[in-house]
ZAMARGU-4260 file (C-alpha; in steps of 0.2 Angstrom, whole numbers, plus 5000, padded with zeros to 4 digits):
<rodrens>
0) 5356/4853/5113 | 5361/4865/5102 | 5358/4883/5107 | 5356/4900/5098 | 5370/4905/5105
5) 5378/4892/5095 | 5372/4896/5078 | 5376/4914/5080 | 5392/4908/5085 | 5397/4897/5071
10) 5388/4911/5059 | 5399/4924/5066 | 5387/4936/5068 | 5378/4943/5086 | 5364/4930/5096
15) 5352/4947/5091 | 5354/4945/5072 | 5354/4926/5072 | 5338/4926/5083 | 5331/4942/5070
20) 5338/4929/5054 | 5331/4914/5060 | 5312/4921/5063 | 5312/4932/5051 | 5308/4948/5059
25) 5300/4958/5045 | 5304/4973/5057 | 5326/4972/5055 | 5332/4973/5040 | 5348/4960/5038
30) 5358/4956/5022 | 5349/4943/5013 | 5366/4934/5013 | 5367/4935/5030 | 5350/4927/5034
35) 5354/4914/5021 | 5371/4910/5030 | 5363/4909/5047 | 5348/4900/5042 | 5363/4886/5034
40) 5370/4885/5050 | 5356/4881/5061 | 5350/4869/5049 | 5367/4861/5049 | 5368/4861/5067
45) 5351/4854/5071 | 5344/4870/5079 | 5326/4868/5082 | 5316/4885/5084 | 5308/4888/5099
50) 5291/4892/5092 | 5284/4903/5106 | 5300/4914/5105 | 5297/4919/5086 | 5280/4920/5087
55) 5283/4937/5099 | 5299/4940/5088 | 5289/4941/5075 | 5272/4948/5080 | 5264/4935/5078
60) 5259/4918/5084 | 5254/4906/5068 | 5239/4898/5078 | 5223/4900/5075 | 5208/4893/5086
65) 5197/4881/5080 | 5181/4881/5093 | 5166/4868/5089 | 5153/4862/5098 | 5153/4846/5090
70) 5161/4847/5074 | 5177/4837/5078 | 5164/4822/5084 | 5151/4822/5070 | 5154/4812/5056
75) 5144/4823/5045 | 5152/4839/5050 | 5171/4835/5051 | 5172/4841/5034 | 5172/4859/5040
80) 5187/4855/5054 | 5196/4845/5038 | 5193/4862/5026 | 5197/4876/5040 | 5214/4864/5043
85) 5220/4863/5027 | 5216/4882/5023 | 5228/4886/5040 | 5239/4873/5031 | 5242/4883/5016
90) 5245/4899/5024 | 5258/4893/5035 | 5247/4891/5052 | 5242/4879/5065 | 5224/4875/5070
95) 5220/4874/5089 | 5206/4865/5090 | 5194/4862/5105 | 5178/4852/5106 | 5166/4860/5118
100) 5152/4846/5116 | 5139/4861/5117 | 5145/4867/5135 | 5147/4885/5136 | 5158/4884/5151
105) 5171/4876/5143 | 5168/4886/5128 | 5175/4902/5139 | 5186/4893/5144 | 5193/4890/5127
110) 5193/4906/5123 | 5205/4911/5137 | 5215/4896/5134 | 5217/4901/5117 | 5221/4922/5120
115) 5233/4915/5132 | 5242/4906/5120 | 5241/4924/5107 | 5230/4916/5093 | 5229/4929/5079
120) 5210/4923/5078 | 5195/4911/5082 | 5186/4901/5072 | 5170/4899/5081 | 5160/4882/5073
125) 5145/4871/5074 | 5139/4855/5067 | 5122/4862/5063 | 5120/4878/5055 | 5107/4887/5067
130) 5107/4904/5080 | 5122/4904/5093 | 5126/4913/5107 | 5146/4913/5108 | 5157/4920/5122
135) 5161/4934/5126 | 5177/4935/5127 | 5177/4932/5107 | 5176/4952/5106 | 5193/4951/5112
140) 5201/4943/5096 | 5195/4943/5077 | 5182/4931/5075 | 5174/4923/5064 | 5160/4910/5063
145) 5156/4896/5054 | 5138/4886/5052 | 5132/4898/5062 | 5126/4915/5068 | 5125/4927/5082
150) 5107/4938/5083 | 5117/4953/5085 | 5130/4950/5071 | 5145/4954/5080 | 5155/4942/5071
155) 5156/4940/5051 | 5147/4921/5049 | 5151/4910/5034 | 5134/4899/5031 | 5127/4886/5017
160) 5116/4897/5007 | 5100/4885/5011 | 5086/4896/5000 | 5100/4893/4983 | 5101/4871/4991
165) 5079/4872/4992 | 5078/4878/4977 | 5089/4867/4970 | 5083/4853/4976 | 5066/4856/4969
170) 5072/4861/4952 | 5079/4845/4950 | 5063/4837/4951 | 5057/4848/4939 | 5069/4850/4927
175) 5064/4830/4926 | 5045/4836/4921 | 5038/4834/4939 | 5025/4848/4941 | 5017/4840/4959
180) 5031/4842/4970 | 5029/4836/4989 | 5041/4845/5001 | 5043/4836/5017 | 5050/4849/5029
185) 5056/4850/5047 | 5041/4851/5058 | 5053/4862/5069 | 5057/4880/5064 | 5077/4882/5058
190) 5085/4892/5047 | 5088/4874/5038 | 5068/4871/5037 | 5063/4890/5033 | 5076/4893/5020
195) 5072/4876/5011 | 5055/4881/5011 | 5060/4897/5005 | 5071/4889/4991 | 5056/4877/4986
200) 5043/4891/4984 | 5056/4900/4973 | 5060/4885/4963 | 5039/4883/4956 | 5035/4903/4956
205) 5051/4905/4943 | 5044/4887/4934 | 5025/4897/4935 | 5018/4883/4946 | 5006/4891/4959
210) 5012/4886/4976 | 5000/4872/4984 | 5000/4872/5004 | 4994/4854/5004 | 5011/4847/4994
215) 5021/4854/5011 | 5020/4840/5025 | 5025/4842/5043 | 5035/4831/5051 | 5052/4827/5060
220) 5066/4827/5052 | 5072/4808/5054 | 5070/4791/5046 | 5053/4790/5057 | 5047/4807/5052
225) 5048/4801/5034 | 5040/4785/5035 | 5024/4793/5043 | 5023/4805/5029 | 5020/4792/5016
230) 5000/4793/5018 | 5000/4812/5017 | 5011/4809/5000 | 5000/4797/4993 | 4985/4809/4998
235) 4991/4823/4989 | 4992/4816/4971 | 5011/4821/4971 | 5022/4814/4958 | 5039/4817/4965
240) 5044/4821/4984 | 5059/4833/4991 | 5065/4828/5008 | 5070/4840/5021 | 5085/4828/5023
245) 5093/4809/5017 | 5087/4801/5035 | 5068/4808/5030 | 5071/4801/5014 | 5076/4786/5020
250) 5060/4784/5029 | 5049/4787/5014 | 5058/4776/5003 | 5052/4762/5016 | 5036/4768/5017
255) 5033/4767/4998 | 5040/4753/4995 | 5033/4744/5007 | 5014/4749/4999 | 5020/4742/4983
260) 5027/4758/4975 | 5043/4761/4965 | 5058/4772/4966 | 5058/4781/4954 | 5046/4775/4942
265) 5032/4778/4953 | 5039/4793/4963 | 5055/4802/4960 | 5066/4807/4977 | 5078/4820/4981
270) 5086/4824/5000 | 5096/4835/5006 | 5114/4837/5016 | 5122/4820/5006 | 5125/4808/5020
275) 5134/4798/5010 | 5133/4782/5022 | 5113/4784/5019 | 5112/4792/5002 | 5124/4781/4993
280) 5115/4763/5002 | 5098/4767/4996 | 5091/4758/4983 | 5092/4766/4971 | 5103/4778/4977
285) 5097/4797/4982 | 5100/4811/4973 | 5101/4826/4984 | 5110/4841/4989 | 5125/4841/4998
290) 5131/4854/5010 | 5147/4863/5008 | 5156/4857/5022 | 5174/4859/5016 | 5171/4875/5008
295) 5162/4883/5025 | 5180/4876/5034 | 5190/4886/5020 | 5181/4901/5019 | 5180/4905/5036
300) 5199/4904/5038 | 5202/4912/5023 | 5190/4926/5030 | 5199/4927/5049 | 5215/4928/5040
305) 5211/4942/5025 | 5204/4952/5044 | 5219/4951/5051 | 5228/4958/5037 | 5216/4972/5038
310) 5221/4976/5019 | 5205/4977/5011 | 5211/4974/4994 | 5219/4959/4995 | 5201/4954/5005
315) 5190/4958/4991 | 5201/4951/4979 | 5202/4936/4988 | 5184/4937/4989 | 5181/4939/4971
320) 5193/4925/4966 | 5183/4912/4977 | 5167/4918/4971 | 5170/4914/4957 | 5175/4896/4958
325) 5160/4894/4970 | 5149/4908/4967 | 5145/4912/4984 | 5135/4926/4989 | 5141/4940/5001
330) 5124/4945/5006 | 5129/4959/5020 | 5145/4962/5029 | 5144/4952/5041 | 5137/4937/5033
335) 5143/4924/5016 | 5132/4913/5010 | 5143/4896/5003 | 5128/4888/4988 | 5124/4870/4992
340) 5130/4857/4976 | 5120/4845/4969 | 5123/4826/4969 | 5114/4816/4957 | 5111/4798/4957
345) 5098/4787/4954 | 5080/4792/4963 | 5076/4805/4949 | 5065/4799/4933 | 5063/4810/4919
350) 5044/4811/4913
</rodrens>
């Protein structure tokens, strides 16, 4: 096995400046053409790096944690593991990921798993965007979280902006000429079912239609949930429907059709979170609003990272360049709202 000692050797130059060459100390200053010279032998010889080594000889490790509590499992949510992966990608850094499954012991001990191994931060994630309580040894490393959010805002929080996704979800109802728009909403109170509410009242007062309590139906927020809210539809005189989520929509396409009415002649349909394995098999297939899965994995990197540099210029212009291309919101310090895209399809007929 080819050793250090056997690079410097053949480089004629000291194991110090072969080790400061080859890991690229940015605290030594060595000739360029004496790096470029070491660097051709070691890649001549074979010599393999011991990754460890010039991570302290360097400062600095090139991991990043990746802790979810079922992100890595969920085949909605892996989306944000793919984003935050090939963000670390780009800059040169390797995601350690570990899937807690929800239990907070093995959440801590992640954590010190992870500072043992000198991560230069933690990405903190989980598959549903709701309150967490995360460990505490995250106040010993930059952190940053992802779908998620701590009640005391200790850590910056990269979300779906899901007043901007209700909103638009009932504007593309009435963009369509819909002016009796049923909102099927999570019975259970999440940020999810109180920003789409949110989103949805927004949407009518900026299109001056007076917000109607009786268009906004209760129920839970699955396939059954939707199919029992098909009475409560047709009770309302309601000429168009937005679903708390695809599986709700799913539901009421059943519970329509199966009463002899169409989609979308007779009601026009729009979801929420594109399932694509339900959305795209419906017939005909949803429209709805997608959330921004890959983007919430880039972001979050990208934010951990421009905190570790602790250069706030190249954090705000980092910041400005990716609103831009998504124009998501920055509502507070500590908080970044990512907007939700629209997907149409088929379910939406223009009166």
């Amino acid at each position: 096995m080819v050793t250090l000692q056997d690079v410097a050797r053949e480089a004629g130059v000291s194991i110090a400046t072969a080790s400061w060459a080859i890991n690229d100390n940015r605290h030594v200053r060595i000739p360029e053409a004496t790096q470029e010279r070491v660097r051709k032998v070691a890649q001549k010889l074979g010599y393999r790096q011991n990754a460890l080594a010039r991570g302290l000889a360097r400062g600095q490790s090139d991991l990043i944690g990746f802790i979810s509590d079922g992100v890595a499992t969920s085949p909605f949510a892996g989306q944000v593991l793919q984003g935050a992966q090939d963000e670390a990608w780009r800059s040169n850094k390797l995601l350690l990921v570990i899937d807690t499954n929800g239990d907070d012991e093995i959440a801590s001990k992640a954590c010190a798993f992870m500072l043992e191994h000198q991560v230069e931060g933690i990405a903190y994630s989980s598959w549903v965007h709701h309150l967490v309580t995360p460990p505490n040894e995250l106040s010993k490393v930059n952190t940053v979280l992802i779908n998620c959010f701590d009640s005391a805002m200790r850590y910056p929080a990269v979300v779906p902006d899901e007043v901007q996704g209700g909103e638009a979800a009932t504007n593309l109802l009435l963009a369509a000429g819909h002016t009796r728009v049923a909102f099927i909403n999570d019975k259970v109170r999440t940020p999810a079912s109180v920003c789409r509410l949110r989103g949805y009242k927004q949407a009518l007062a900026k299109a001056g239609i007076p917000y109607d309590p009786s268009l906004v139906i209760l129920r839970t927020a699955d396939q059954e949930g939707g199919y029992s809210a098909a009475e409560a539809v047709l009770a309302s005189g309601a000429d168009s429907v937005f679903c708390h989520n695809d599986r709700t929509a799913m539901g009421l396409y059943d519970a329509l059709k199966s009463r002899g009415k169409r989609i979308p002649e007779d009601f026009s349909i729009v979801g929420f979170d594109n399932q694509e394995v339900i959305a795209n098999h419906l017939h005909p297939a949803l429209s709805t609003v997608g959330l921004p899965q890959y983007a919430l994995g880039v972001l979050g990197i990208r934010l951990l990272l421009a905190n570790n540099r602790q250069t706030k210029q190249s954090s705000v212009a980092n910041d400005n360049k990716e609103s831009a291309k998504t124009n998501m919101r920055i509502v507070s310090r500590q908080e970044t709202l990512v907007p939700c895209p629209v997907v149409k399809r088929r379910s939406v007929k223009h009166v």
